[in-house]
TITI-661554 format. One record per atom (N, C-alpha, C, CB): residue in three letters; x, y, z. Coordinates in steps of 0.02 Angstrom, whole numbers, plus 50000, padded with zeros to 5 digits. Atoms other than C-alpha are relative to their C-alpha. Last residue first. Glycine has a CB too. Example, Ala and Ser with C-alpha at 12.3 -4.5 7.8 and 13.67 -1.06 7.14 Angstrom:
<sites>
Ser499584994149997Ser506844994750357Ser499615005550037Ser500205002349929Ala500454994150000Ala506154977550390Ala500455006050000Ala499505000150062
</sites>
This chain:
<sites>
Unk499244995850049Unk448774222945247Unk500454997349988Unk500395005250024Unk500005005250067Unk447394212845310Unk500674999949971Unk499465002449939Unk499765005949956Unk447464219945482Unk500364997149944Unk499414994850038Unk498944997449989Unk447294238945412Unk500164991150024Unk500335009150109Unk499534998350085Unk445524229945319Unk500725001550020Unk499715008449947Unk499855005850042Unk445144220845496Unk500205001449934Unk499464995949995Unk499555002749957Unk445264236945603Unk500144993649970Unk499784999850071Unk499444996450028Unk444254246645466Unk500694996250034Unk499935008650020Unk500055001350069Unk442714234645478Unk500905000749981Unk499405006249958Unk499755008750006Unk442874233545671Unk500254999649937Unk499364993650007Unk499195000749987Unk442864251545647Unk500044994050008Unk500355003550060Unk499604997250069Unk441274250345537Unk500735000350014Unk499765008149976Unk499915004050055Unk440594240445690Unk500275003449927Unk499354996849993Unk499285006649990Unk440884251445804Unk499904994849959Unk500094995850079Unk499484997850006Unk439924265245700Unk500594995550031Unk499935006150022Unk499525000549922Unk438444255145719Unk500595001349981Unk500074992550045Unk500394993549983Unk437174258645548Unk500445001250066Unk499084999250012Unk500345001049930Unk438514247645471Unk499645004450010Unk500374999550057Unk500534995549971Unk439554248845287Unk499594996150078Unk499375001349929Unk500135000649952Unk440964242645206Unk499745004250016Unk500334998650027Unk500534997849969Unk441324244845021Unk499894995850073Unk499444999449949Unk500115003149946Unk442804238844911Unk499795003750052Unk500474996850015Unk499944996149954Unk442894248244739Unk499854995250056Unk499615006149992Unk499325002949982Unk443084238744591Unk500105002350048Unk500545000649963Unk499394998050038Unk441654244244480Unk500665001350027Unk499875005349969Unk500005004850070Unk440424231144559Unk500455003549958Unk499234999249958Unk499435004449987Unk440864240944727Unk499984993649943Unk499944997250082Unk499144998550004Unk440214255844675Unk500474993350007Unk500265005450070Unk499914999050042Unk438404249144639Unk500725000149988Unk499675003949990Unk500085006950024Unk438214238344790Unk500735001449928Unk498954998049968Unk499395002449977Unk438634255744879Unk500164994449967Unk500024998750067Unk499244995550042Unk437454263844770Unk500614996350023Unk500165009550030Unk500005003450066Unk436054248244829Unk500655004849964Unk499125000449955Unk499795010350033Unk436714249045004Unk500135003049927Unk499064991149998Unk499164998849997Unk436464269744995Unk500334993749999Unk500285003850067Unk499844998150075Unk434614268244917Unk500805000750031Unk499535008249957Unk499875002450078Unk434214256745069Unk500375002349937Unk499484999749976Unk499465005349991Unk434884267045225Unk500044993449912Unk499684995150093Unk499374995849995Unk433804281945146Unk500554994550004Unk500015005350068Unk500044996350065Unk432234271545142Unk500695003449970Unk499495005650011Unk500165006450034Unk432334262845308Unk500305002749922Unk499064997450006Unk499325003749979Unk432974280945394Unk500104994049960Unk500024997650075Unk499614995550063Unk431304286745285Unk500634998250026Unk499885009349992Unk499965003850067Unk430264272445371Unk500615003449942Unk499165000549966Unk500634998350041Unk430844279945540Unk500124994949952Unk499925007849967Unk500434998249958Unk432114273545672Unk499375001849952Unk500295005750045Unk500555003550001Unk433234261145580Unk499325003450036Unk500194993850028Unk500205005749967Unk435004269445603Unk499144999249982Unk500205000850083Unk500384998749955Unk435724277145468Unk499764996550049Unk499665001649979Unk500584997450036Unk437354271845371Unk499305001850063Unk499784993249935Unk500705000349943Unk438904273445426Unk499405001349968Unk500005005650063Unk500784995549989Unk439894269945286Unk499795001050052Unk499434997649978Unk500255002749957Unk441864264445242Unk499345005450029Unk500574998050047Unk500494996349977Unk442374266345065Unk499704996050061Unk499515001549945Unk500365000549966Unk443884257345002Unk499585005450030Unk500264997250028Unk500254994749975Unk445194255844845Unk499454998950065Unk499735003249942Unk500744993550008Unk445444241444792Unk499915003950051Unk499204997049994Unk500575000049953Unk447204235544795Unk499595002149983Unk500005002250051Unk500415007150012Unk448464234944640Unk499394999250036Unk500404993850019Unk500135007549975Unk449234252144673Unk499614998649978Unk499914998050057Unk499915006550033Unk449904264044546Unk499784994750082Unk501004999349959Unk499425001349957Unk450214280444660Unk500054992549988Unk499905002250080Unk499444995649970Unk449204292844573Unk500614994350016Unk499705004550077Unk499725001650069Unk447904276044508Unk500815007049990Unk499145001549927Unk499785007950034Unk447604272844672Unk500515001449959Unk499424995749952Unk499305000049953Unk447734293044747Unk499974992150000Unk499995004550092Unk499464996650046Unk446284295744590Unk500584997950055Unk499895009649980Unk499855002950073Unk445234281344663Unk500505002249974Unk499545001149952Unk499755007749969Unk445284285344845Unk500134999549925Unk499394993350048Unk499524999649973Unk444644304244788Unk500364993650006Unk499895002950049Unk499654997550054Unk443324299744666Unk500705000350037Unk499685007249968Unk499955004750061Unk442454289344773Unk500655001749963Unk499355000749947Unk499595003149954Unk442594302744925Unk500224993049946Unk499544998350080Unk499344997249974Unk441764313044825Unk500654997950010Unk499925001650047Unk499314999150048Unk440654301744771Unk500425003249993Unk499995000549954Unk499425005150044Unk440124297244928Unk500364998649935Unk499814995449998Unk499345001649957Unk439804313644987Unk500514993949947Unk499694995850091Unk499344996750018Unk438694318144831Unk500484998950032Unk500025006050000Unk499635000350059Unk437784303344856Unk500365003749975Unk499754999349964Unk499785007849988Unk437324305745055Unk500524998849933Unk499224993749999Unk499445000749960Unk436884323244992Unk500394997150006Unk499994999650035Unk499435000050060Unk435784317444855Unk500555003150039Unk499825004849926Unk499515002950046Unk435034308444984Unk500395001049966Unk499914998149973Unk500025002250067Unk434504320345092Unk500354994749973Unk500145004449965Unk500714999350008Unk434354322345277Unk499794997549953Unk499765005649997Unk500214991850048Unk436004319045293Unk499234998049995Unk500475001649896Unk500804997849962Unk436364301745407Unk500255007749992Unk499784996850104Unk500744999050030Unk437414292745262Unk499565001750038Unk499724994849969Unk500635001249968Unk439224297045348Unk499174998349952Unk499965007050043Unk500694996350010Unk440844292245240Unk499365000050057Unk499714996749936Unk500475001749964Unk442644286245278Unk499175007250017Unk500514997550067Unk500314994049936Unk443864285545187Unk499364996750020Unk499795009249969Unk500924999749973Unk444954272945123Unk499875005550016Unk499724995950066Unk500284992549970Unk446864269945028Unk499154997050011Unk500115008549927Unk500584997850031Unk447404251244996Unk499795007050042Unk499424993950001Unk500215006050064Unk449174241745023Unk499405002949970Unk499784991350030Unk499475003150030Unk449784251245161Unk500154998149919Unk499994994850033Unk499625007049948Unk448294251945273Unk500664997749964Unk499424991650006Unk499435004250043Unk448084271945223Unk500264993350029Unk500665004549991Unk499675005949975Unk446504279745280Unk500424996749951Unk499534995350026Unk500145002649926Unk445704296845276Unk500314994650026Unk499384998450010Unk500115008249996Unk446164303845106Unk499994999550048Unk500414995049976Unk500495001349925Unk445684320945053Unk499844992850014Unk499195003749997Unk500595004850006Unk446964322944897Unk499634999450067Unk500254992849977Unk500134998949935Unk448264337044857Unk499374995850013Unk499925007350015Unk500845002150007Unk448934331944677Unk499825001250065Unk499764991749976Unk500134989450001Unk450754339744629Unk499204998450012Unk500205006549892Unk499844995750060Unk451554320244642Unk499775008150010Unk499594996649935Unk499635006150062Unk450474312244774Unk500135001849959Unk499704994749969Unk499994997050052Unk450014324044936Unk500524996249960Unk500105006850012Unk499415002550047Unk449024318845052Unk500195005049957Unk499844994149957Unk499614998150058Unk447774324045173Unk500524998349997Unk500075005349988Unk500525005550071Unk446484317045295Unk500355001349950Unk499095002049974Unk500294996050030Unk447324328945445Unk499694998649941Unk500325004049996Unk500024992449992Unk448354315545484Unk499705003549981Unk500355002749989Unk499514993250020Unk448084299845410Unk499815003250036Unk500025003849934Unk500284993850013Unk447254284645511Unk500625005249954Unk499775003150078Unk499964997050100Unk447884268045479Unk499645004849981Unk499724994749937Unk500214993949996Unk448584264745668Unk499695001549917Unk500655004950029Unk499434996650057Unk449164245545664Unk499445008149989Unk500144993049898Unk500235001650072Unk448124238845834Unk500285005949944Unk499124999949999Unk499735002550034Unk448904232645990Unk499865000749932Unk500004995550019Unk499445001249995Unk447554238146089Unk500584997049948Unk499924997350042Unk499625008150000Unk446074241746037Unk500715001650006Unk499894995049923Unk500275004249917Unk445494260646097Unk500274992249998Unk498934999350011Unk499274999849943Unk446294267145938Unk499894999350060Unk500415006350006Unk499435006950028Unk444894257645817Unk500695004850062Unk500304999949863Unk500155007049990Unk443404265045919Unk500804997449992Unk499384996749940Unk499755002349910Unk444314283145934Unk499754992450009Unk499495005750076Unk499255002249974Unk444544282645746Unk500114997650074Unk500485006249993Unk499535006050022Unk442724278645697Unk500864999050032Unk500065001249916Unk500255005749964Unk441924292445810Unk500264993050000Unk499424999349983Unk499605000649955Unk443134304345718Unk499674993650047Unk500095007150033Unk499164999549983Unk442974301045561Unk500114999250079Unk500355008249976Unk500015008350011Unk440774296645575Unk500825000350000Unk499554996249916Unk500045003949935Unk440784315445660Unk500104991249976Unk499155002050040Unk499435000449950Unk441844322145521Unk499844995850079Unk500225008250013Unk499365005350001Unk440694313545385Unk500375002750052Unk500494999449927Unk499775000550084Unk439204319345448Unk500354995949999Unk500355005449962Unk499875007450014Unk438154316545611Unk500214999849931Unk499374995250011Unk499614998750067Unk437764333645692Unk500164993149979Unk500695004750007Unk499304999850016Unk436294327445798Unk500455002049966Unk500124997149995Unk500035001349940Unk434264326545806Unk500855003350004Unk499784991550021Unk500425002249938Unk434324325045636Unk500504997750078Unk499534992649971Unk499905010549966Unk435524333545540Unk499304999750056Unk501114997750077Unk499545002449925Unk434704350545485Unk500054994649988Unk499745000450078Unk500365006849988Unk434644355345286Unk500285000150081Unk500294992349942Unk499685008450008Unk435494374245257Unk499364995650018Unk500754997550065Unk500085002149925Unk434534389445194Unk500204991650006Unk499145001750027Unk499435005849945Unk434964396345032Unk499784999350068Unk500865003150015Unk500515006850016Unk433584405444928Unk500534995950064Unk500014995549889Unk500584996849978Unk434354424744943Unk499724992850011Unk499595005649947Unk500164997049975Unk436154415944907Unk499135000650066Unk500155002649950Unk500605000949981Unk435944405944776Unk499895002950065Unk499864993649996Unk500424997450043Unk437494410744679Unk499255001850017Unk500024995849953Unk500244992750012Unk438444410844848Unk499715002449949Unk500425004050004Unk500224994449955Unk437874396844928Unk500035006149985Unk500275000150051Unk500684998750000Unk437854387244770Unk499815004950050Unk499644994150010Unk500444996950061Unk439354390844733Unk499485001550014Unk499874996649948Unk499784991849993Unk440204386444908Unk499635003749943Unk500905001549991Unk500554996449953Unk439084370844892Unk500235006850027Unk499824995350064Unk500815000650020Unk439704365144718Unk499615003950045Unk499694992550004Unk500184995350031Unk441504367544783Unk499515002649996Unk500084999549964Unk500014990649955Unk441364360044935Unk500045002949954Unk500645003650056Unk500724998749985Unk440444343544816Unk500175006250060Unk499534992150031Unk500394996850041Unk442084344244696Unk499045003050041Unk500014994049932Unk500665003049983Unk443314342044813Unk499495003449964Unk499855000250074Unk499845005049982Unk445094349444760Unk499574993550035Unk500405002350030Unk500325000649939Unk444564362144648Unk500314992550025Unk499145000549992Unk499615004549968Unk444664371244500Unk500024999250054Unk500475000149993Unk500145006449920Unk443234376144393Unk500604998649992Unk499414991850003Unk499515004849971Unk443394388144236Unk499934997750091Unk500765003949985Unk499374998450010Unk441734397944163Unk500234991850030Unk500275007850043Unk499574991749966Unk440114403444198Unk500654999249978Unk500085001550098Unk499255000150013Unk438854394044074Unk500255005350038Unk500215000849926Unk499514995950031Unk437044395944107Unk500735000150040Unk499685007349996Unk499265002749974Unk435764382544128Unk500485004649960Unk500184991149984Unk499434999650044Unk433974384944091Unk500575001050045Unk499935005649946Unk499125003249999Unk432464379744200Unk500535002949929Unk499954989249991Unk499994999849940Unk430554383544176Unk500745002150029Unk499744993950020Unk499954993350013Unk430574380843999Unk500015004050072Unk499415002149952Unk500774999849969Unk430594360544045Unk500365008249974Unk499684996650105Unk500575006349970Unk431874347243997Unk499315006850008Unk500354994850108Unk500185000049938Unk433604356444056Unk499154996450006Unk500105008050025Unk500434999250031Unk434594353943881Unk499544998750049Unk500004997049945Unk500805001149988Unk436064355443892Unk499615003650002Unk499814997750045Unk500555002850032Unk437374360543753Unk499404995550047Unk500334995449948Unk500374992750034Unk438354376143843Unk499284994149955Unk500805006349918Unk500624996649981Unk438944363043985Unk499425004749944Unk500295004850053Unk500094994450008Unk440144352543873Unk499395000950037Unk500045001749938Unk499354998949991Unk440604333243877Unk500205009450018Unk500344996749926Unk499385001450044Unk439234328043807Unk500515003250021Unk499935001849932Unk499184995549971Unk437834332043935Unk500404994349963Unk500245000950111Unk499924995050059Unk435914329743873Unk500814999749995Unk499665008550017Unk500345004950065Unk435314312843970Unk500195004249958Unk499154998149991Unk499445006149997Unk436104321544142Unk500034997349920Unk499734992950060Unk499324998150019Unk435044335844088Unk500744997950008Unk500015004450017Unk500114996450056Unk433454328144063Unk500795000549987Unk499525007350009Unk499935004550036Unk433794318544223Unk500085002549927Unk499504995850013Unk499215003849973Unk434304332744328Unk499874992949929Unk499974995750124Unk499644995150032Unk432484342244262Unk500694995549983Unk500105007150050Unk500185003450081Unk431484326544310Unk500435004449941Unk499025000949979Unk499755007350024Unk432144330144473Unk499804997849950Unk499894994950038Unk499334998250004Unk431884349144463Unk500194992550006Unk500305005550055Unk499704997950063Unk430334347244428Unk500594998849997Unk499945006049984Unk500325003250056Unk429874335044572Unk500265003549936Unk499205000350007Unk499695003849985Unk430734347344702Unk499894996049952Unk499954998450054Unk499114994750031Unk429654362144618Unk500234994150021Unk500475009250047Unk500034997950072Unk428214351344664Unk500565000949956Unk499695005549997Unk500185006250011Unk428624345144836Unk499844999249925Unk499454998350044Unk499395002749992Unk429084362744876Unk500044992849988Unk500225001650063Unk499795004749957Unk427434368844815Unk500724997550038Unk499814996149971Unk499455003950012Unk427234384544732Unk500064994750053Unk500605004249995Unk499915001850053Unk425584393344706Unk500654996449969Unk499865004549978Unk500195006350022Unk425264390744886Unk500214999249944Unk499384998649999Unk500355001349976Unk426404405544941Unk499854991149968Unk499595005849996Unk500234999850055Unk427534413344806Unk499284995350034Unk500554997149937Unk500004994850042Unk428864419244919Unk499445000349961Unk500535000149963Unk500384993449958Unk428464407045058Unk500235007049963Unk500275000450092Unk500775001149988Unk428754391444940Unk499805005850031Unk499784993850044Unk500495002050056Unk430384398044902Unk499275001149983Unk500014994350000Unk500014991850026Unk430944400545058Unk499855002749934Unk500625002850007Unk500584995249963Unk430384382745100Unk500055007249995Unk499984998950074Unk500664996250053Unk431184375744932Unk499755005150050Unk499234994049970Unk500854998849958Unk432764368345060Unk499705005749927Unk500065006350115Unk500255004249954Unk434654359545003Unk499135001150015Unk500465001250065Unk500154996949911Unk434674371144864Unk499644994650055Unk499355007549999Unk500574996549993Unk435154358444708Unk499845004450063Unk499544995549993Unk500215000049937Unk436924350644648Unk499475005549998Unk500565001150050Unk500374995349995Unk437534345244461Unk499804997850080Unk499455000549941Unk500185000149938Unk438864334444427Unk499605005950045Unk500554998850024Unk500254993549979Unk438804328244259Unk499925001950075Unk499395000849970Unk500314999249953Unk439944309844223Unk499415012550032Unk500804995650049Unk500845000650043Unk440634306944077Unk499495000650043Unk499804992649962Unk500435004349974Unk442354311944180Unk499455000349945Unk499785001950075Unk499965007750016Unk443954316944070Unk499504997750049Unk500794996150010Unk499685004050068Unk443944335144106Unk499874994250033Unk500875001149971Unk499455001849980Unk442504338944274Unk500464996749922Unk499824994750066Unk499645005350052Unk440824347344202Unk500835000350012Unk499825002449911Unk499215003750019Unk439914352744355Unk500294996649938Unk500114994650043Unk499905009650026Unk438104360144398Unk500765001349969Unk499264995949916Unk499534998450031Unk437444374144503Unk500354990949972Unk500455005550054Unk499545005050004Unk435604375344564Unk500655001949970Unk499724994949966Unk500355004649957Unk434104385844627Unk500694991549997Unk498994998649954Unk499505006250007Unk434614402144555Unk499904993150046Unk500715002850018Unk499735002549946Unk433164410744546Unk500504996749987Unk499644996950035Unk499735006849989Unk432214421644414Unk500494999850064Unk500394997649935Unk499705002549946Unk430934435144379Unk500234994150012Unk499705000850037Unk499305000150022Unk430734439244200Unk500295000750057Unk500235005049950Unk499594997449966Unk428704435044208Unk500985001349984Unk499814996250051Unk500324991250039Unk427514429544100Unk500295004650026Unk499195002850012Unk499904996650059Unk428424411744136Unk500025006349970Unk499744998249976Unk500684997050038Unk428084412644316Unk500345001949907Unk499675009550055Unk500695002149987Unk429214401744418Unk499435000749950Unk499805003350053Unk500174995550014Unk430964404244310Unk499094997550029Unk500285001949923Unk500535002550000Unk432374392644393Unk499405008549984Unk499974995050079Unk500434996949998Unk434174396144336Unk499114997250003Unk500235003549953Unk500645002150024Unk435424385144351Unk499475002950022Unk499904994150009Unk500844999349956Unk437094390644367Unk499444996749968Unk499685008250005Unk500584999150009Unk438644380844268Unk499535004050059Unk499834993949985Unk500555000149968Unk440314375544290Unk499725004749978Unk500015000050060Unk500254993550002Unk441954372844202Unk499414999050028Unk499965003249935Unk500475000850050Unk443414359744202Unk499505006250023Unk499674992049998Unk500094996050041Unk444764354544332Unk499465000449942Unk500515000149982Unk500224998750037Unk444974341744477Unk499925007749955Unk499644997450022Unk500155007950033Unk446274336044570Unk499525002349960Unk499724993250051Unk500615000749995Unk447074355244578Unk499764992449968Unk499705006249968Unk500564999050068Unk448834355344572Unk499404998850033Unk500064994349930Unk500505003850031Unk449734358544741Unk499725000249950Unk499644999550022Unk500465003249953Unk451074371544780Unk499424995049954Unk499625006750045Unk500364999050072Unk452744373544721Unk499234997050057Unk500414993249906Unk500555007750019Unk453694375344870Unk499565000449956Unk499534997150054Unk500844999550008Unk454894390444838Unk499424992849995Unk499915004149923Unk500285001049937Unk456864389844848Unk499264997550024Unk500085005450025Unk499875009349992Unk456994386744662Unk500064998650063Unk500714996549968Unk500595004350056Unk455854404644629Unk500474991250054Unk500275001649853Unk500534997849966Unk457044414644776Unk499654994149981Unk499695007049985Unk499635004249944Unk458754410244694Unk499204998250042Unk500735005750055Unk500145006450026Unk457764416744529Unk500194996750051Unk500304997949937Unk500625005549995Unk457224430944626Unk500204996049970Unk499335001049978Unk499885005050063Unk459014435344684Unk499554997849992Unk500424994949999Unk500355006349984Unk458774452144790Unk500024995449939Unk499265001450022
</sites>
């Protein structure tokens, strides 16, 4: 047998878009104690300044280990004043934060590679965190990003006459880079995000996901266009729908002041209107 004939036969397969090392995050209830939890896992991606730490969607198993003396509204509160601490600590390296509270410490595992950094995060977390893990429900509905994909495409391929700018299976592949792209009008890559998660930092891990992705298969493939993010955002039924739909505007505001072009609706036909006038543009 000729393995070298073999080797230059052989599809080389995908690089990993992102690389770099990750973190657990250890939560310690009872000081006087040397019982601990894993309650989080956090991200240092090369060349971002960015930390990308994620938390157990739910406390309530938690809270019913330790009864009243733990809140979930409490603990939730630490641990967001924690994230800031240790956003405010991170140079470029996991081993030097600095988590803010004696409660919390953050231990170093190793090499990260990955082609979406927030399935990583939540394959981790599920399996560092385990015993604590219990998912978040959608309300009422499943309503992520695959239901806002597909809901969106069948709007825009119901018009007639209209330039198709769905991908296939949402994937690319640019140079040795395997990317999760949703829409190509030619001229500017998109995807397409849901904001009805329970959570916010959900909502925000999606969309930067999906941030990061569109961006790197720009600057992969040198175009001029901006990039695009298309939203569904919640609909208007509670104050916390109100609440939720706000803080994803103002991020969306945010992204699209650093060059990114943002469309959003709580009416999924209207986001395909959105998408049916960006492939128009082209």
């Amino acid at each position: 047998m000729n393995f070298l004939e073999l080797l230059q036969r052989a599809t080389p397969s995908p690089e990993p878009l992102l690389t770099g090392e990750w973190a657990t995050i250890a939560f310690r209830p009872d000081l006087g104690s040397q019982q601990e939890f894993i309650v989080g896992v956090a991200a240092a991606i090369d060349g971002e300044a960015q930390l990308h730490p994620k938390w157990l969607p739910s406390l309530s198993k938690l809270s019913h280990l330790y009864g009243d003396a733990i809140t979930s509204s409490d603990t939730r509160d630490l641990f967001e004043g924690s994230e800031i601490a240790i956003r405010s600590s991170y140079h470029a390296v996991l081993k030097t934060l600095d988590s803010g509270s004696p409660h919390l410490r953050v231990i170093p595992c190793g090499y990260l590679a990955t082609h979406d950094i927030d399935v990583e995060l939540t394959t981790l977390l599920k399996r560092q965190g385990g015993a604590l893990w219990q998912d978040s429900h959608h309300r009422d509905s499943p309503m992520d990003d695959e239901w806002a994909y597909t809901t969106t495409m069948r709007a825009v391929k119901s018009a007639q006459d209209t330039f198709n700018p769905f991908i296939p299976g949402r994937s690319i592949v640019i140079g040795t880079r395997k990317l999760s792209i949703a829409l190509n009008n030619g001229q500017s890559y998109g995807n397409i995000v849901s904001a009805r998660y329970a959570l916010f930092s959900t909502i925000h891990g999606h969309i930067h996901s999906s941030l990061l992705q569109v961006t790197r298969a720009h600057n992969l493939s040198d175009r001029q266009a901006q990039p695009a993010l298309f939203v569904v955002l919640p609909e208007a039924n509670t104050p916390a729908d109100v609440l939720t739909s706000k803080k994803t505007i103002d991020l969306l505001n945010e992204i699209e002041e650093a060059g990114v072009a943002q469309f959003s609706h709580n009416d999924p036909a209207e986001v395909a209107l959105k998408i049916q006038a960006w492939a128009a543009a082209a």
